[in-house]
TORZATOR-631221 format. One line per field, with one value per residue (C-alpha): x, y, z. Coordinates in steps of 0.5 Angstrom, whole numbers, plus 500, padded with zeros to 3 digits. Layout:
// TORZATOR-631221
X X_...
Y Y_...
Z Z_...
This chain:
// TORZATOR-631221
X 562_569_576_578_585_590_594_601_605_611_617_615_610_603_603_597_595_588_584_576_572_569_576_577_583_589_595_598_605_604_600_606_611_606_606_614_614_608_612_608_613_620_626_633_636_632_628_633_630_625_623_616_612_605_602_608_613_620_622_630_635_638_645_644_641_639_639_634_632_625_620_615_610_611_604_600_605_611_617_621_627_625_624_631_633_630_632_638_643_649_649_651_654_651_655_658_654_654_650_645_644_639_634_637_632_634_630_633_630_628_631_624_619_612_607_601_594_588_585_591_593_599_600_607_609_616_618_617_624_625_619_623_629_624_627_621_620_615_615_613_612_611_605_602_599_600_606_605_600_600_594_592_595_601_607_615_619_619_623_624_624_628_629_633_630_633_639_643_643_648_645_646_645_639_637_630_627_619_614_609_602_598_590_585_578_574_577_577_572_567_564_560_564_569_564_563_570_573_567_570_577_578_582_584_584_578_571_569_573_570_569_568_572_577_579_580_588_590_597_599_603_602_605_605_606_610_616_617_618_613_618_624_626_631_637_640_647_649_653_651_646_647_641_643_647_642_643_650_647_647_641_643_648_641_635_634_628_622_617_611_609_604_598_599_601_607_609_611_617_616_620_622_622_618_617_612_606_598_595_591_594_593_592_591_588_590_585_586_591_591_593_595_591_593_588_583_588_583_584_591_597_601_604_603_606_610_610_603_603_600_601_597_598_601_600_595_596_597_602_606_603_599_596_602_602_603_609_607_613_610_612_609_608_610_607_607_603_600_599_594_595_588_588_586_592_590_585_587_583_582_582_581_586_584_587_591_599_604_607_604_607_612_613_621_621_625_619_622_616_611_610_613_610_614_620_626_628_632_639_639_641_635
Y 700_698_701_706_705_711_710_713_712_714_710_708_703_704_703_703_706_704_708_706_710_715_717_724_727_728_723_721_719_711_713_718_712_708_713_714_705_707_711_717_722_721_722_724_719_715_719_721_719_723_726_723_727_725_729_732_730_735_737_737_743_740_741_748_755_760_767_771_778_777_772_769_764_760_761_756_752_755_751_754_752_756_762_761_761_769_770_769_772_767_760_757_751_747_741_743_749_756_763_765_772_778_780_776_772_763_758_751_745_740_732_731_731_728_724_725_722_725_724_728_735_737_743_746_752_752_748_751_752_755_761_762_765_769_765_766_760_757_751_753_748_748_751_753_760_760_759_752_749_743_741_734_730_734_730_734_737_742_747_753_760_762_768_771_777_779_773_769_763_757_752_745_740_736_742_741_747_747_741_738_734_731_731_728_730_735_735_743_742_747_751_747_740_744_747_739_737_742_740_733_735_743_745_751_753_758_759_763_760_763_758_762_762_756_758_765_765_771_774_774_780_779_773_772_781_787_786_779_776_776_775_777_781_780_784_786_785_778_772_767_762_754_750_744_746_745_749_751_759_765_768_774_776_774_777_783_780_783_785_785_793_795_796_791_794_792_797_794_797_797_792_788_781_778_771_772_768_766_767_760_753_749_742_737_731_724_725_732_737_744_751_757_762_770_774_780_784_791_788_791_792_786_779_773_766_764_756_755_747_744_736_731_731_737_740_733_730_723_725_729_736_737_745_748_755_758_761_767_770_778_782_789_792_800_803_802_798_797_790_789_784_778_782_776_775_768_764_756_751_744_737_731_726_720_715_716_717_711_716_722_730_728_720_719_724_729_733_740_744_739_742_749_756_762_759_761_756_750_753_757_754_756
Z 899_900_900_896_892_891_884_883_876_881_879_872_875_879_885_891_897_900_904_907_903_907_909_911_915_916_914_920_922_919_913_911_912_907_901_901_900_895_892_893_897_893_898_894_900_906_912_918_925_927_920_920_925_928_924_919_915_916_909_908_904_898_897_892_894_889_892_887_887_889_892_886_885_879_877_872_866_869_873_879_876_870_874_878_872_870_878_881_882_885_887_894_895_902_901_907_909_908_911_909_911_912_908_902_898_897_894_895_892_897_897_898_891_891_886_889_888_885_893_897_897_901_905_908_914_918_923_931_931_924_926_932_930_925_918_914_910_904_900_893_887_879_877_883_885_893_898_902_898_894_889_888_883_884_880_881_885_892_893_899_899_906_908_915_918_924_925_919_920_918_914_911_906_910_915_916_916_914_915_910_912_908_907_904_904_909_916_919_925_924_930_933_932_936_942_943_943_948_952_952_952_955_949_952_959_959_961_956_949_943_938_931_925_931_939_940_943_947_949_956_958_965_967_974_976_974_973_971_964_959_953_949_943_939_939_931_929_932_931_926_928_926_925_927_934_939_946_943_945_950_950_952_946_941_946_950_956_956_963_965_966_972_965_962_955_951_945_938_935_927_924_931_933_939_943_947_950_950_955_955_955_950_947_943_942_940_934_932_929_930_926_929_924_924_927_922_920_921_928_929_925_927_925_929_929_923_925_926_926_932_932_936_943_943_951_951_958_955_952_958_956_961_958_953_952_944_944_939_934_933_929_927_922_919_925_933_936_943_945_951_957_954_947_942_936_934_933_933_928_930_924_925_923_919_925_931_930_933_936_939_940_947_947_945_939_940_941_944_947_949_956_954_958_955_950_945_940_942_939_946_953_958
């Protein structure tokens, strides 16, 4: 069989993006670069430096943000602009930018729209450092039923729904808060592919990794004994945190340090932020990409990890990693909740790329946790 050629009617022309015919996996940085010279990916002005990621593409805030009454989804032969239009309360103008406050609902059209192929599918989180300062983000598209998930064949706009839960933050025209990676075919390795690859790659640094439904992650709250840091938990009330400024903040005036107790316990206040940490280092390889994906709910009334994107050579020792912990985003739900010293709070799924990245996750990218143990965003000074 020969290659397998992807049309698009972007641009008012048919243009091509060839890919072998048993090509399954997700897109890597070089291949995202081609769909937008393709005209399959449709940026308002060319990428910024560092936009393409190894295994994502960073999406960046339009110069308009709508505040609405309420989240929504646009469902089956309805627009996100439509719905703006039933929903919004004012507009803010980003030009310059402006806060967006707590527990406020924005949708902001993204410069960049797609045309893709009937082969490609797209899906979306939020960036590191966005789930960090627990801003919930999701990227929505016409007619679609599901946050962060964008259908084959799909031709039109994307937009973003932020919403700021314990700090306001400042945004702009250009901030990049939410990733997108492109995939075509099947590329989720099932438990018996991943067993074979952690025997060849020690993913997780446990001898008793547990390969169902992906690799059980646990928390650390020993750290290295009682009394040491464990993590952080956010303070409320604070100053306004600008996105683009980078360790331009005192960790003390956002965070209050969490330590390690004798048992090996941490409750969870309803309705707080937490930064911890995974107890297993973590990496992955040059051909794979990884997800952090939350745990059985009936396990235990928490959230873990808003930005549950791992590109490849994330902790790989090729790429400088050496073993990464997960720096896990908590928050609980309506009750307390006792957290345990090794209680499993995710599960890391493995996909194969459809080919090597240029460049990987650390390599003179501007990657900000390859290596990390326990970590705060990069707005905060260590």
């Amino acid at each position: 069989m020969g290659p397998v050629t992807i049309r698009s009617s972007a641009k008012d022309q048919d243009v091509s993006f060839t890919l072998s015919p048993d090509a399954n996996g997700i897109l890597p940085d070089r291949m995202i670069a081609a769909m937008a010279d393709s005209g399959l990916i449709l940026p308002a002005y060319p990428f910024v430096e560092s936009q393409i990621q190894p295994a994502s593409l960073d999406l960046r805030l339009g110069d308009i943000a709508y505040r609405v009454r309420a989240s929504f989804l646009p469902g089956p032969g309805a627009t996100v602009a439509e719905r703006i239009d039933e929903l919004k309360l004012h507009e803010i103008d980003l030009t310059d930018g402006a806060v967006l406050e707590t527990n406020c609902v924005y949708i902001v059209p993204l410069l960049e729209s797609l045309a893709l192929p009937p082969e490609i599918v797209a899906a979306a989180n939020p960036k590191s450092s966005t789930g960090r300062l627990d801003v919930f983000t999701r990227v929505i598209a016409d007619g679609t039923r599901r946050f962060d998930m964008i259908g084959a064949g799909y031709h039109g706009p994307l937009y973003t729904e932020i919403s700021p839960r314990t700090f306001p933050v400042l945004v702009r025209e250009g901030s990049r808060l939410s990733q997108i990676r492109f995939r075509r075919g099947h590329a989720l390795l099932d438990a018996h592919a991943l067993a074979d690859l952690h025997a060849r790659e020690r993913l997780v640094d446990s001898d008793d990794a547990d390969f169902d439904g992906g690799i059980s992650v646990s928390v650390d709250l020993a750290a290295s004994g009682a009394g040491t840091l464990i993590g952080y938990r956010a303070k409320r009330h604070t100053a306004v945190i600008d996105i683009e400024r980078r360790a331009g903040y005192d960790v003390a005036e956002f965070w209050e340090p969490m330590h390690a107790r004798l048992d090996g316990a941490l409750i969870l206040d309803p309705d707080e932020f937490y930064i911890l940490a995974s107890k297993e280092a973590v990496q992955v390889p040059p051909d794979h990409a990884a997800e952090m994906v939350p745990f059985d709910p009936l396990m235990g009334e928490f959230r873990v990890h808003y930005a549950g994107f791992f590109d490849p050579g994330f902790g790989h020792a090729g790429a400088g990693g050496k073993g990464s912990r997960a720096v896990l985003e908590v928050r609980s739900r309506e009750v307390p909740f006792i957290l345990e010293h090794g209680q499993i709070v995710g599960r890391l799924v493995y996909e194969k790329m459809l080919a090597r990245p240029k460049t990987l996750y650390g390599e003179r990218i501007g990657s900000n946790y390859q290596a990390q143990t326990l970590k705060l965003s990069k707005h905060f000074r260590s």
